[in-house]
N, CA, C and O atoms as a DFTB+ gen file, in Angstrom:
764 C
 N C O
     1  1       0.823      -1.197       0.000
     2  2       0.000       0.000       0.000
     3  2       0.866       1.261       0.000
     4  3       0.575       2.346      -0.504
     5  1       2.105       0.891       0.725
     6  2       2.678       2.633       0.841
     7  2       3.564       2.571      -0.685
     8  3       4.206       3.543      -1.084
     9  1       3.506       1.691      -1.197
    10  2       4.503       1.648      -2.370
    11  2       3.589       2.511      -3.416
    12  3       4.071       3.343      -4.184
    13  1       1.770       2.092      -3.308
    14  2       1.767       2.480      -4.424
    15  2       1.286       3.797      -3.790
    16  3       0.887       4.583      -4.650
    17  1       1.231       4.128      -2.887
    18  2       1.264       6.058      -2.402
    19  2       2.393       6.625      -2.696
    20  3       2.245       7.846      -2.735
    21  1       3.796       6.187      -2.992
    22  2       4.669       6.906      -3.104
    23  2       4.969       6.826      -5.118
    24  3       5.659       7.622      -5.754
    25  1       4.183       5.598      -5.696
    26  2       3.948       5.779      -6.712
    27  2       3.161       6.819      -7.306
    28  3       3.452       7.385      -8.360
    29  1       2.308       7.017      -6.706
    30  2       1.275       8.223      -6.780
    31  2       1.792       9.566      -6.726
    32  3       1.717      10.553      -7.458
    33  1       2.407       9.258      -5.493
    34  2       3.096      10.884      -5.207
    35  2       4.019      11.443      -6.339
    36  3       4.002      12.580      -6.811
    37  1       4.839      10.377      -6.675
    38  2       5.841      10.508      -7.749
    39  2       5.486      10.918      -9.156
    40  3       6.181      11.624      -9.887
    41  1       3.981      10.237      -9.523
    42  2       3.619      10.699     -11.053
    43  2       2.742      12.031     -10.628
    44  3       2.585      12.841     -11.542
    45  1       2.234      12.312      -9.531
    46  2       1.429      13.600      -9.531
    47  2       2.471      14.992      -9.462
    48  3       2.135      16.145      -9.733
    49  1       4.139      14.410      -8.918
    50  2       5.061      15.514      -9.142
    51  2       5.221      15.699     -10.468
    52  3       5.458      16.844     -10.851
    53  1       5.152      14.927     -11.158
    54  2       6.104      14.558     -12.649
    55  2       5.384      15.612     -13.402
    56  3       5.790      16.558     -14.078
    57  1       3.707      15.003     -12.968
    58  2       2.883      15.908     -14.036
    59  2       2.728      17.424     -13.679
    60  3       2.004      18.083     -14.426
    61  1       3.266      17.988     -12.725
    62  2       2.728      19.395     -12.293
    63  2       3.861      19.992     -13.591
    64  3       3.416      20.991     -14.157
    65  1       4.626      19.722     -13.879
    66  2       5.608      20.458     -14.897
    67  2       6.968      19.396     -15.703
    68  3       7.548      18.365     -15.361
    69  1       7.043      20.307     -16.898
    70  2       7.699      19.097     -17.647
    71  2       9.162      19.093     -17.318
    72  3       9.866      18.203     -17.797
    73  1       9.785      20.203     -16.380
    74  2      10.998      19.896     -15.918
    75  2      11.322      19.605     -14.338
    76  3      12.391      19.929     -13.821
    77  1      10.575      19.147     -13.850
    78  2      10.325      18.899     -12.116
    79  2      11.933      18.787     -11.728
    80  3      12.800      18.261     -12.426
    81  1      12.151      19.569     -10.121
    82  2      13.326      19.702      -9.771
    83  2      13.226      18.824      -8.493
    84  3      12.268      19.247      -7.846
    85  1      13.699      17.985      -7.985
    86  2      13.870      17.659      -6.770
    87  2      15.537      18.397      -5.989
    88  3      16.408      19.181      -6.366
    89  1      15.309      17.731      -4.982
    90  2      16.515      18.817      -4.026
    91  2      17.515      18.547      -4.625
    92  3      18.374      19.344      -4.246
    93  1      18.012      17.716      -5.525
    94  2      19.858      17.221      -5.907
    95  2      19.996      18.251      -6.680
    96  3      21.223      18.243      -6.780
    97  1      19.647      19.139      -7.306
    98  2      20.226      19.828      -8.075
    99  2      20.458      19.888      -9.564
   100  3      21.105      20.679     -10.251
   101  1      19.621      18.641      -9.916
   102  2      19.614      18.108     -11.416
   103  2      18.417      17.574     -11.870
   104  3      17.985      16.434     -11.699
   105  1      17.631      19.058     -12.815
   106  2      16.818      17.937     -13.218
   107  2      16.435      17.063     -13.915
   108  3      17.082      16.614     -14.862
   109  1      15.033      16.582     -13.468
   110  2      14.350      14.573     -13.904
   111  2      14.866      14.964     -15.489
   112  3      15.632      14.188     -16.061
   113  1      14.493      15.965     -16.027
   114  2      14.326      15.594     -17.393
   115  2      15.810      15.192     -18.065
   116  3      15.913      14.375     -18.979
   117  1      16.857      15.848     -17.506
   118  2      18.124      15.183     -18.133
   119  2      18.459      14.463     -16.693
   120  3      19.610      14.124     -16.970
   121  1      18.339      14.173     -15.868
   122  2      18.693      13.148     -15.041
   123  2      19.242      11.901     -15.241
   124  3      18.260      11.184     -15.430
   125  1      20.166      11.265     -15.306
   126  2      19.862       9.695     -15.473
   127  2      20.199       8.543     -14.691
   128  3      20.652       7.470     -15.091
   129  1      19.847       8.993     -13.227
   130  2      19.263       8.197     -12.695
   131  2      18.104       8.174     -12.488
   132  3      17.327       8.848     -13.164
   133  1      17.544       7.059     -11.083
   134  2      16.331       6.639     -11.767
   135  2      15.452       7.133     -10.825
   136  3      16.004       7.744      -9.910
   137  1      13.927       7.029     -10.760
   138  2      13.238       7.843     -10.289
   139  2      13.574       7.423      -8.603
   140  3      13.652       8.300      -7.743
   141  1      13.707       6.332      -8.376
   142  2      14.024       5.484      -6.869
   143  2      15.404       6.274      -6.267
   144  3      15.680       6.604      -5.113
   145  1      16.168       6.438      -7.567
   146  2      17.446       7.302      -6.947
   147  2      17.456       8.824      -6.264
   148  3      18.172       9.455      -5.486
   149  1      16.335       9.015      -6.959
   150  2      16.274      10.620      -6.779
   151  2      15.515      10.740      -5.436
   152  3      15.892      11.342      -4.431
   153  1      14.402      10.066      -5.616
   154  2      13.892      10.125      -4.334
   155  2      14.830       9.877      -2.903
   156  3      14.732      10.529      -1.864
   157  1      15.830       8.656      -3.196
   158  2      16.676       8.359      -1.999
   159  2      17.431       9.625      -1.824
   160  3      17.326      10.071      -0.682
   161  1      18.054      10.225      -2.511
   162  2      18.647      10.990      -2.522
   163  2      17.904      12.869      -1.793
   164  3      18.489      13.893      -1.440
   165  1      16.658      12.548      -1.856
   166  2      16.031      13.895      -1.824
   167  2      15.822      13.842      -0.104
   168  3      15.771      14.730       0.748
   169  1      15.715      12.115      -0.036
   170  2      15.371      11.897       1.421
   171  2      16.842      12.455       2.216
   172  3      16.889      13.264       3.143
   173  1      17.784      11.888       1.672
   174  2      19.027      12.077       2.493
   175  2      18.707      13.395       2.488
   176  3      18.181      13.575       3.586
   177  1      18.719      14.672       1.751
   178  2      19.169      15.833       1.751
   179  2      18.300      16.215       2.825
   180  3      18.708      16.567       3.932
   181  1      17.102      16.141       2.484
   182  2      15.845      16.820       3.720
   183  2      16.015      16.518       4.808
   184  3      15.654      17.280       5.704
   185  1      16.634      15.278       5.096
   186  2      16.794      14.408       6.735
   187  2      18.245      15.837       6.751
   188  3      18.161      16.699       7.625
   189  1      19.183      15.879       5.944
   190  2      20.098      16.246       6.499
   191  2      19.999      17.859       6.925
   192  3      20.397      18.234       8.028
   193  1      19.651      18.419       6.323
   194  2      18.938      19.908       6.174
   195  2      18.126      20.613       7.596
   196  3      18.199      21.723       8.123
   197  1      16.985      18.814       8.034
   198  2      16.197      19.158       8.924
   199  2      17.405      19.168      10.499
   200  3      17.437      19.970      11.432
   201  1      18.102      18.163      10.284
   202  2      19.105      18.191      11.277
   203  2      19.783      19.376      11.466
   204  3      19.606      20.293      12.268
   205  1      20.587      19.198      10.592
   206  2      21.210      20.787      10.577
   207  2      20.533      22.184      10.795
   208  3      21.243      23.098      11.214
   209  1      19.166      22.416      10.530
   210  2      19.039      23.580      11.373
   211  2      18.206      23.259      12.832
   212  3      17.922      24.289      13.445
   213  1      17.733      21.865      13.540
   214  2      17.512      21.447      14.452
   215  2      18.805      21.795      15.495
   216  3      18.580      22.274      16.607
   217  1      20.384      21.463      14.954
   218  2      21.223      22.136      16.042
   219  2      21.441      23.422      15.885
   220  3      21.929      23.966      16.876
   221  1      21.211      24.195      14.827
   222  2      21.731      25.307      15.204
   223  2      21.041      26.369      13.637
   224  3      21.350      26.262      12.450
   225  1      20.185      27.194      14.219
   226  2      19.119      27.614      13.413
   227  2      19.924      28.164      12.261
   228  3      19.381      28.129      11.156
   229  1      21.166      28.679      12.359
   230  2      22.200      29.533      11.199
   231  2      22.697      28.165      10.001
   232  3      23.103      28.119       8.840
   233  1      22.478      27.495      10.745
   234  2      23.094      25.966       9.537
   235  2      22.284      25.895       8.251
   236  3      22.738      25.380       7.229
   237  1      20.717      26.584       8.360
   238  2      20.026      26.198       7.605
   239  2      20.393      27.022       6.183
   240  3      19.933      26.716       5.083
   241  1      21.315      28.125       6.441
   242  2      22.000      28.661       4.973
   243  2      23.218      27.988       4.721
   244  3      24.128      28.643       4.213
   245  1      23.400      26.741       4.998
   246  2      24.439      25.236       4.518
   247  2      23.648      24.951       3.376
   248  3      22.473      24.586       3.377
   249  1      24.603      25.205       2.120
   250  2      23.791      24.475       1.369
   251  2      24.252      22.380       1.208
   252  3      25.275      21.731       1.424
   253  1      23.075      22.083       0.810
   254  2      23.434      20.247       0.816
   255  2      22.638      19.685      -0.326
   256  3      21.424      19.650      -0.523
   257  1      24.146      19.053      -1.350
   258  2      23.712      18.647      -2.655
   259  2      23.990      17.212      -2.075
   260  3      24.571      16.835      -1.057
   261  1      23.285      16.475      -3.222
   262  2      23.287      14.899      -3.075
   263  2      23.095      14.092      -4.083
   264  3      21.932      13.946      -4.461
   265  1      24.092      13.422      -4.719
   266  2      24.047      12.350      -5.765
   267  2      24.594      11.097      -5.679
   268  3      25.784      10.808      -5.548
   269  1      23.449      10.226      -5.779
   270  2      23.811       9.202      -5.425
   271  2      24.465       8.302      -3.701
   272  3      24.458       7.137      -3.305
   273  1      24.786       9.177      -3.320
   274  2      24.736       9.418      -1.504
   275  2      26.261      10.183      -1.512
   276  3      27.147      10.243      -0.659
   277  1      26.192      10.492      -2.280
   278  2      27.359      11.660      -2.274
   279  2      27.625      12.424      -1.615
   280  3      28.848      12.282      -1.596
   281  1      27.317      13.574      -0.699
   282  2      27.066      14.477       0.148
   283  2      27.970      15.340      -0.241
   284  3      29.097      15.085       0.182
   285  1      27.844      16.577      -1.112
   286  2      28.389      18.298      -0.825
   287  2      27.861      19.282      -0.482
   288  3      26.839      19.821      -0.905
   289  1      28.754      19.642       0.550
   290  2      28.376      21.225       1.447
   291  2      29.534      22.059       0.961
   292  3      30.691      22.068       0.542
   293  1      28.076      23.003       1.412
   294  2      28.951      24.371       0.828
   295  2      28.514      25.269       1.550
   296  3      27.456      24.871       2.038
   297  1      28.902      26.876       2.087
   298  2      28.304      27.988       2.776
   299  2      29.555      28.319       3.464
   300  3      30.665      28.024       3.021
   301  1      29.315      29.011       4.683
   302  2      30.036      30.085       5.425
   303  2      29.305      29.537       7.298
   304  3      28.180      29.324       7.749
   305  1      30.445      29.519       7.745
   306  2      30.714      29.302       9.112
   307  2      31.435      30.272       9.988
   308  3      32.328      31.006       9.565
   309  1      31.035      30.251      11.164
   310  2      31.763      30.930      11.574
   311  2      33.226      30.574      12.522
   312  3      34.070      31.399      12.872
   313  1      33.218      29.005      12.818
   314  2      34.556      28.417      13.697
   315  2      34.596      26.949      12.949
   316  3      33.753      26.120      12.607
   317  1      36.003      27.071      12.883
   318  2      36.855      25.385      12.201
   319  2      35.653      24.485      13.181
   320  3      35.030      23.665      12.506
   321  1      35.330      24.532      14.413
   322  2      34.560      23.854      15.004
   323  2      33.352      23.643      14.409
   324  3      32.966      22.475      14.352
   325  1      32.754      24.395      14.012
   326  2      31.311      24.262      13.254
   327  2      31.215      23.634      11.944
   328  3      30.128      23.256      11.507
   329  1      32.431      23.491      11.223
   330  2      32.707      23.205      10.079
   331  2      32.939      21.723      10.346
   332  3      32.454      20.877       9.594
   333  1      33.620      21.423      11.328
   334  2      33.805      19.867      11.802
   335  2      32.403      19.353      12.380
   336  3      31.979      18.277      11.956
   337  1      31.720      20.014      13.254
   338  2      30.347      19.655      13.751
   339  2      29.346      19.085      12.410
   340  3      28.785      17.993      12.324
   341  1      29.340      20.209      11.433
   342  2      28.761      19.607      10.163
   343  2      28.898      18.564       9.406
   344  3      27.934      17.958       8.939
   345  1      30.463      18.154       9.150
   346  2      30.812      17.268       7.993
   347  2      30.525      15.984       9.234
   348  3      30.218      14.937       8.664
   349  1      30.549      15.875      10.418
   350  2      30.381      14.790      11.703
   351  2      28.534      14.324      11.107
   352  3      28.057      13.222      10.838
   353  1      27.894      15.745      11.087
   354  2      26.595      14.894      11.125
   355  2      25.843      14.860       9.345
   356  3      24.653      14.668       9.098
   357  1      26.747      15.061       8.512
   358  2      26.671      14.779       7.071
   359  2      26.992      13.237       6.832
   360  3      26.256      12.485       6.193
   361  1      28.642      12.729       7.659
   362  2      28.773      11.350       7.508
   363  2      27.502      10.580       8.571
   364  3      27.455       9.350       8.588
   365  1      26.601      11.323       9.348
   366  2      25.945      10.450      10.192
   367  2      24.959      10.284       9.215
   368  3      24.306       9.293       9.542
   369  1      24.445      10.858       7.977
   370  2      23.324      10.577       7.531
   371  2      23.377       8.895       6.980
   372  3      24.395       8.273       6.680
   373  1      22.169       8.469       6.960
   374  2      22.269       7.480       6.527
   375  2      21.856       7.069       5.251
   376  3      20.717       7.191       4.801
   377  1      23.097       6.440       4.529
   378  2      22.817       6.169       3.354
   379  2      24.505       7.313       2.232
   380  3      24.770       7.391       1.033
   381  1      25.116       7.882       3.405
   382  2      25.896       9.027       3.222
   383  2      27.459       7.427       2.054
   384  3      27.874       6.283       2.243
   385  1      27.607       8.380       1.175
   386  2      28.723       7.001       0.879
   387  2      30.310       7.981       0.962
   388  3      31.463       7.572       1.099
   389  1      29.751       9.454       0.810
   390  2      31.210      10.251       0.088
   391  2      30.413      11.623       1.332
   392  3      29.260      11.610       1.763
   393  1      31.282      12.451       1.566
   394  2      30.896      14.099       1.889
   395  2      32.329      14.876       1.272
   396  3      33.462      14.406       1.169
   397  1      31.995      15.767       1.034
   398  2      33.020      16.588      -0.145
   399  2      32.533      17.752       0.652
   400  3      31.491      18.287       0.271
   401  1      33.215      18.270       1.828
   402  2      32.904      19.621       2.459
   403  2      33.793      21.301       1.630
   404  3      35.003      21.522       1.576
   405  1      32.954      21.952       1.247
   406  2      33.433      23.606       0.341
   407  2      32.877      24.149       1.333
   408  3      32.271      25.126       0.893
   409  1      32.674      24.032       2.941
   410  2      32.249      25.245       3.414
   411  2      33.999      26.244       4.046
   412  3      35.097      25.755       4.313
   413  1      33.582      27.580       4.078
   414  2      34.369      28.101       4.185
   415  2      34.110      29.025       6.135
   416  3      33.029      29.256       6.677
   417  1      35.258      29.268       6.586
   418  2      35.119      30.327       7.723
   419  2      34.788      32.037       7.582
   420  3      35.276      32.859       6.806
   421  1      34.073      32.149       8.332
   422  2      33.806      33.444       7.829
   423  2      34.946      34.858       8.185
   424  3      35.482      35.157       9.252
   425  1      35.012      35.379       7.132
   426  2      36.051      36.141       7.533
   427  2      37.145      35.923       6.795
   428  3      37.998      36.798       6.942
   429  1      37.491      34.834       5.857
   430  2      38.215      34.364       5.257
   431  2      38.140      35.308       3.413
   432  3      39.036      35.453       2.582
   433  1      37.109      35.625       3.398
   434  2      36.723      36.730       2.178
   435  2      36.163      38.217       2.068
   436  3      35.045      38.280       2.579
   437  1      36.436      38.963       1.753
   438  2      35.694      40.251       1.728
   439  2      34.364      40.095       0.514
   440  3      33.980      39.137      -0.157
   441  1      33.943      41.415       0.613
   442  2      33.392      41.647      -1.022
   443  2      33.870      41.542      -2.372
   444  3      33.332      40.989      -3.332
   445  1      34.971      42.162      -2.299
   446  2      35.985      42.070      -3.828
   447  2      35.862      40.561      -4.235
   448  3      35.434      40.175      -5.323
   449  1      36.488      39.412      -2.760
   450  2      36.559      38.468      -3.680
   451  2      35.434      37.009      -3.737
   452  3      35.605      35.848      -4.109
   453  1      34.323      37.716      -3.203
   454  2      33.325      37.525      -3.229
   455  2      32.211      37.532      -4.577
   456  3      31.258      36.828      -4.909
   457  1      32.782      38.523      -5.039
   458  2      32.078      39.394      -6.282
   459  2      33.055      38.410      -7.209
   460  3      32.572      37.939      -8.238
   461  1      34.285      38.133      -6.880
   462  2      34.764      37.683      -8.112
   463  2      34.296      36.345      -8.474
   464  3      34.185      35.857      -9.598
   465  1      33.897      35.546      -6.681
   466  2      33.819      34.264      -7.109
   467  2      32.561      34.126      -7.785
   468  3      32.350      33.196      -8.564
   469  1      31.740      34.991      -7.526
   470  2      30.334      34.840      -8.497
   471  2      30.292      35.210     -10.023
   472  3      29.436      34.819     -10.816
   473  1      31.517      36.149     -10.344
   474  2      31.577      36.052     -11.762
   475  2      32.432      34.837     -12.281
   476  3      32.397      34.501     -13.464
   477  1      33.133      34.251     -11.423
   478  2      33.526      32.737     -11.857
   479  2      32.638      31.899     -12.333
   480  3      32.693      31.388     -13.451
   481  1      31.648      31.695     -11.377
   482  2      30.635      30.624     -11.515
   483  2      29.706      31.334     -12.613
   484  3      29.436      30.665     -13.611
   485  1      29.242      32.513     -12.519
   486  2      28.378      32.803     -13.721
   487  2      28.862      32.644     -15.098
   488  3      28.080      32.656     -16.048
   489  1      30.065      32.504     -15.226
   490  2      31.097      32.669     -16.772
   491  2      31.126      31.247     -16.820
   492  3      30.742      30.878     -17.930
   493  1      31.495      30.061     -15.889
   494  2      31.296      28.924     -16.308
   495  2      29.939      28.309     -16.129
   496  3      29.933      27.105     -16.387
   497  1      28.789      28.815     -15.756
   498  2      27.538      28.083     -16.165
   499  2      27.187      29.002     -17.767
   500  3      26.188      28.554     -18.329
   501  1      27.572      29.658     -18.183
   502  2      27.369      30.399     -19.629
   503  2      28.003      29.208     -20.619
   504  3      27.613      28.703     -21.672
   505  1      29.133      29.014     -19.792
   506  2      30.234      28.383     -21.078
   507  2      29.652      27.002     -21.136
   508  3      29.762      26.263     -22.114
   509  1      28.960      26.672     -19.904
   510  2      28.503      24.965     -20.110
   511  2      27.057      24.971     -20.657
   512  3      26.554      23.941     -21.107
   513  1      26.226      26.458     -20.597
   514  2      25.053      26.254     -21.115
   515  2      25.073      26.476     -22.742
   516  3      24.088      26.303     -23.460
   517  1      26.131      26.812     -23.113
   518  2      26.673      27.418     -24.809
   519  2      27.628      26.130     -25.092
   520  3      27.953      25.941     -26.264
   521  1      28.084      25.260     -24.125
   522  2      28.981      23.988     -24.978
   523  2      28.112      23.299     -25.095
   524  3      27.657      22.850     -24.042
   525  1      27.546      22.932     -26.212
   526  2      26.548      21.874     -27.184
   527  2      27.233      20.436     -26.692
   528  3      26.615      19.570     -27.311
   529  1      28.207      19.823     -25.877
   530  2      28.578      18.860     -25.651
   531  2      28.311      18.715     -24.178
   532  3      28.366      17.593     -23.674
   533  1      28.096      19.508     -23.637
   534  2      27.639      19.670     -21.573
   535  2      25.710      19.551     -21.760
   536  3      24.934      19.822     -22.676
   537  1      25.547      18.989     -20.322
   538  2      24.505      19.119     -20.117
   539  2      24.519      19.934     -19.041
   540  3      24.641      19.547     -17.879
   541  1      24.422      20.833     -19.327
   542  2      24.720      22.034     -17.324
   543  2      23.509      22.231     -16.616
   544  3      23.535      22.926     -15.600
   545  1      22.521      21.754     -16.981
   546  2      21.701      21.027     -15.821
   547  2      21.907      20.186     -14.843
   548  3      21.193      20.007     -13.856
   549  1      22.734      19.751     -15.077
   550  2      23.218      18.235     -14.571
   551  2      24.315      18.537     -13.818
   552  3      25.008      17.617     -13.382
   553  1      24.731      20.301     -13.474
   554  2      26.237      20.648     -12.758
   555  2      25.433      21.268     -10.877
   556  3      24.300      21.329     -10.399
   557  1      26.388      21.489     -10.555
   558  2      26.185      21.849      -9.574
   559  2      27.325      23.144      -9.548
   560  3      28.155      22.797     -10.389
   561  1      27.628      24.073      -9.151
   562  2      28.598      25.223      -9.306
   563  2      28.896      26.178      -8.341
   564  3      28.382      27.277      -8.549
   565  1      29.463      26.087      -7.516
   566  2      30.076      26.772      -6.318
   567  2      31.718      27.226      -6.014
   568  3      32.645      26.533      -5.594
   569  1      31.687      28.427      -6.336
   570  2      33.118      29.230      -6.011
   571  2      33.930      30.044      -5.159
   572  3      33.888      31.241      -5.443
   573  1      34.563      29.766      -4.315
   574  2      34.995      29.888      -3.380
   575  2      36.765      30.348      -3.136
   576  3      37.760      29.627      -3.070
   577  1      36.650      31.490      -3.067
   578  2      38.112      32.186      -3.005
   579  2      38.978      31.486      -4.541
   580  3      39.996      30.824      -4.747
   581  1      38.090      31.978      -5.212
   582  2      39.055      31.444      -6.857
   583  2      38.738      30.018      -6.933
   584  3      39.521      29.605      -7.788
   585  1      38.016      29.003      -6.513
   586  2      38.368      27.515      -6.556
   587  2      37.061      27.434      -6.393
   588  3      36.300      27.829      -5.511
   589  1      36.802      26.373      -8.219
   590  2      35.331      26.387      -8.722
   591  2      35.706      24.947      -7.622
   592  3      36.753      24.508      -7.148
   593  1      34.180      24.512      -7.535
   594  2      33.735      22.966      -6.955
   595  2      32.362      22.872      -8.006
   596  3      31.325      23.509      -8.192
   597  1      33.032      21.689      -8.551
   598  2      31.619      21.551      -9.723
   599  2      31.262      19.602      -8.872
   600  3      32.027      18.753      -8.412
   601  1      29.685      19.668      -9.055
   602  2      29.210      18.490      -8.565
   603  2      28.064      18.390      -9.505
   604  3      27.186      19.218      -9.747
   605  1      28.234      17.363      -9.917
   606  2      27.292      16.777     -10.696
   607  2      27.584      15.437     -11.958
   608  3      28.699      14.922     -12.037
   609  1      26.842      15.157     -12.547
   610  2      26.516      13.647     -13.110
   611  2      26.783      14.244     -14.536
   612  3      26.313      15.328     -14.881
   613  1      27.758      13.277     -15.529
   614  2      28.631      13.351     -16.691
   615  2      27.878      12.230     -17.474
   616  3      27.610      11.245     -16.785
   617  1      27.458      12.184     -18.863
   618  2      26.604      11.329     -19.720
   619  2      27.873       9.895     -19.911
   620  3      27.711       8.678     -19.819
   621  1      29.061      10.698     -20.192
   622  2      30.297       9.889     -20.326
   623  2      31.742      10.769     -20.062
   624  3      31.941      11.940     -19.739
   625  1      32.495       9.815     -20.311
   626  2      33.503      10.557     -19.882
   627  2      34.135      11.630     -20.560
   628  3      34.771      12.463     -19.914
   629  1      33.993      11.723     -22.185
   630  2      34.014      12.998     -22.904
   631  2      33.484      14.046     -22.175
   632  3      34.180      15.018     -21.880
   633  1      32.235      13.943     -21.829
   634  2      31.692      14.899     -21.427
   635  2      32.210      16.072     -19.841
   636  3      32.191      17.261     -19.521
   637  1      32.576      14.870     -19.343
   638  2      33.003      14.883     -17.982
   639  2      34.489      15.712     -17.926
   640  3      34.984      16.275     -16.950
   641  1      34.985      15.605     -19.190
   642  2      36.297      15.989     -19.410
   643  2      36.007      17.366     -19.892
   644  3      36.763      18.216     -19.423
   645  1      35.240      17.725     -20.586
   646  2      34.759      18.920     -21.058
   647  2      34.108      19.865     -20.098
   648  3      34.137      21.091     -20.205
   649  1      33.685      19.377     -19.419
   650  2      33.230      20.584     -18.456
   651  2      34.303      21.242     -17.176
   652  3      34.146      22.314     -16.593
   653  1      35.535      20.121     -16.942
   654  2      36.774      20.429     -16.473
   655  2      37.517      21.247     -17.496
   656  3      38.534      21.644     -16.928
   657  1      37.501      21.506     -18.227
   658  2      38.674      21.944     -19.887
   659  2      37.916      23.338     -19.372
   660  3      38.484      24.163     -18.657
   661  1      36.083      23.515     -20.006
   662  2      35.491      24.454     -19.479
   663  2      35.947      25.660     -18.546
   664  3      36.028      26.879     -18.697
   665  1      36.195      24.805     -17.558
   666  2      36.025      25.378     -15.846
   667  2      38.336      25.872     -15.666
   668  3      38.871      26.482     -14.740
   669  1      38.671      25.580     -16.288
   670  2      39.921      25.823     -16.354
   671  2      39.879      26.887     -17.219
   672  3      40.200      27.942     -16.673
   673  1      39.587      26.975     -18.405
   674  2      39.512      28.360     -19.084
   675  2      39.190      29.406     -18.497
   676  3      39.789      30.414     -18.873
   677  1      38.144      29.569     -17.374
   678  2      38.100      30.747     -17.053
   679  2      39.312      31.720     -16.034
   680  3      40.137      31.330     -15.208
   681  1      38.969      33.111     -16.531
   682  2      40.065      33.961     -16.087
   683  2      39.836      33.997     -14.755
   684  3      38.713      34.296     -14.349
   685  1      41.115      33.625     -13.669
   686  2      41.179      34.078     -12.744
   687  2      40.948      33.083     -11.885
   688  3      40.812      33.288     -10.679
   689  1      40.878      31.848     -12.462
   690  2      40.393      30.661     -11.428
   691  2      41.774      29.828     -11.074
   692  3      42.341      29.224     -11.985
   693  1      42.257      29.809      -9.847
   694  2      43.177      29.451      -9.202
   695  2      43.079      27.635      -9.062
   696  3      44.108      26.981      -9.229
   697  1      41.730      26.931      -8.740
   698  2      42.170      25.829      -8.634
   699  2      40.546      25.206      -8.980
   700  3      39.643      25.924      -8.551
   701  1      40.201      24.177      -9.578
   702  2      39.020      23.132     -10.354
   703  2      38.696      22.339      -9.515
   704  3      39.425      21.360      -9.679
   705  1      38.150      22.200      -8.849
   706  2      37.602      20.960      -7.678
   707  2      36.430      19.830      -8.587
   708  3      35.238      20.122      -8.492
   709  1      36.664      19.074      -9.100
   710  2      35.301      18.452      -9.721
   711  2      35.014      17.285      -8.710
   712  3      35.871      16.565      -8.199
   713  1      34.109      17.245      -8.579
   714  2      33.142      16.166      -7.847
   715  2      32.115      15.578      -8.985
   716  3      30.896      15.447      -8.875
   717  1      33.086      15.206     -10.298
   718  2      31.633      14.806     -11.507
   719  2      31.782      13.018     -11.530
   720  3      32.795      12.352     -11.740
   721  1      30.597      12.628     -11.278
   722  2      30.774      11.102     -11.496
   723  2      29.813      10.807     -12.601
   724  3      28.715      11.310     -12.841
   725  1      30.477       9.885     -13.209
   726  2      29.354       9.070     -14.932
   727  2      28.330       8.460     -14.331
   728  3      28.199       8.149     -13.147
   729  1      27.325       8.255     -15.614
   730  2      26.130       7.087     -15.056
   731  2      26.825       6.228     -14.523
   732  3      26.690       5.905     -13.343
   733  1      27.858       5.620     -15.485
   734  2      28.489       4.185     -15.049
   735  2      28.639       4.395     -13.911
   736  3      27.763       3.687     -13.413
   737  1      29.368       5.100     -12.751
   738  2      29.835       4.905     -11.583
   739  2      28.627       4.774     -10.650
   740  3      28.695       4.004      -9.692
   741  1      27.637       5.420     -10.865
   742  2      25.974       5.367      -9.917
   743  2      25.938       3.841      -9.577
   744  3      25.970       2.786     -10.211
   745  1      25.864       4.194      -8.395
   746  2      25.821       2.662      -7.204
   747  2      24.477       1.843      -7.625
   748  3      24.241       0.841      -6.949
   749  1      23.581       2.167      -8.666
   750  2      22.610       0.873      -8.896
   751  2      22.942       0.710     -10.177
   752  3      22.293      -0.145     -10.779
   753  1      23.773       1.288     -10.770
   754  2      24.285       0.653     -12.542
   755  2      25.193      -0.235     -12.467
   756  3      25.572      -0.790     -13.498
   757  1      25.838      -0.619     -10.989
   758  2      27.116      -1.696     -11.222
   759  2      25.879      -2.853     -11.050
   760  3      24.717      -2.842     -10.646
   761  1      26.814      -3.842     -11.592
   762  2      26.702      -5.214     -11.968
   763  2      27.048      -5.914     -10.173
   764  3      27.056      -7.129      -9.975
């Protein structure tokens, strides 16, 4: 019975619009995992989200991507302590396989280079929405004192290589963090 309520739930999201977003950051329509994945995945994020501002109401501007049980954070803290408190209850989630922590201390950036890291990320979601070989739906894009962190799911490995080539071209970017994994690597495509 609850299977086919969550069947239900699932085609009444699908149909409200033809590009439905769940929390990972990628959407269904170029997605390719599967609808069971996304959902697991939406669960981890919300369980983790609800935790995180349950200890401490400022956590809730943490942002938390999730693929495949991947776990990346990203945002602004204010003590190395809080930054460790987080990535502690990111590996507690369950179902967590990887955490890839980009949060930063506060105080560590002004405005100037603040402003710059957002024209980083805006110049490489242009360049991946204009490379006819990227799907940049499928990215995740966060920049941080010069150092892109891209997260997200690659069709193949051409592709995967191209959106690193991408993310290196731009002016002023000190260091490429990719967090991109292929269908192939998604934990229900192995054999």
């Amino acid at each position: 019975m609850n299977f086919l309520k969550i069947v239900f739930v699932c085609l009444f999201l699908l149909q409200c619009t033809s590009a439905t977003r769940f929390g990972t950051g990628v959407d269904i329509t170029f997605d390719p995992r599967t609808i069971g994945m996304q959902i697991d995945d939406t669960i981890m994020q919300k369980n983790l989200v609800a935790r995180l501002s349950l200890a401490d109401k400022k956590y809730f501007f943490i942002q938390v991507e999730i693929l495949d049980g991947r776990i990346f954070l990203s945002g602004k803290v204010d003590t190395p302590q809080e930054k460790i408190q987080i990535t502690k209850m990111a590996w507690e989630t369950k179902g967590a396989r990887s955490v890839k922590n980009a949060i930063t201390i506060k105080g560590k950036s002004n405005f100037k280079s603040t402003a710059k890291d957002v024209l980083i990320t805006s110049q490489l979601r242009t360049a991946l929405i204009l490379n006819k070989k990227t799907k940049a739906r499928n990215y995740t894009l966060e920049t941080i004192n010069k150092e892109i962190y891209i997260f997200g799911i690659a069709i193949d490995k051409d592709e995967k290589e191209e959106v690193i080539r991408e993310a290196n071209k731009i002016y002023n970017v000190e260091k490429v963090i990719p967090s991109i994994y292929l269908v192939s690597e998604l934990s229900r495509n192995k054999n």
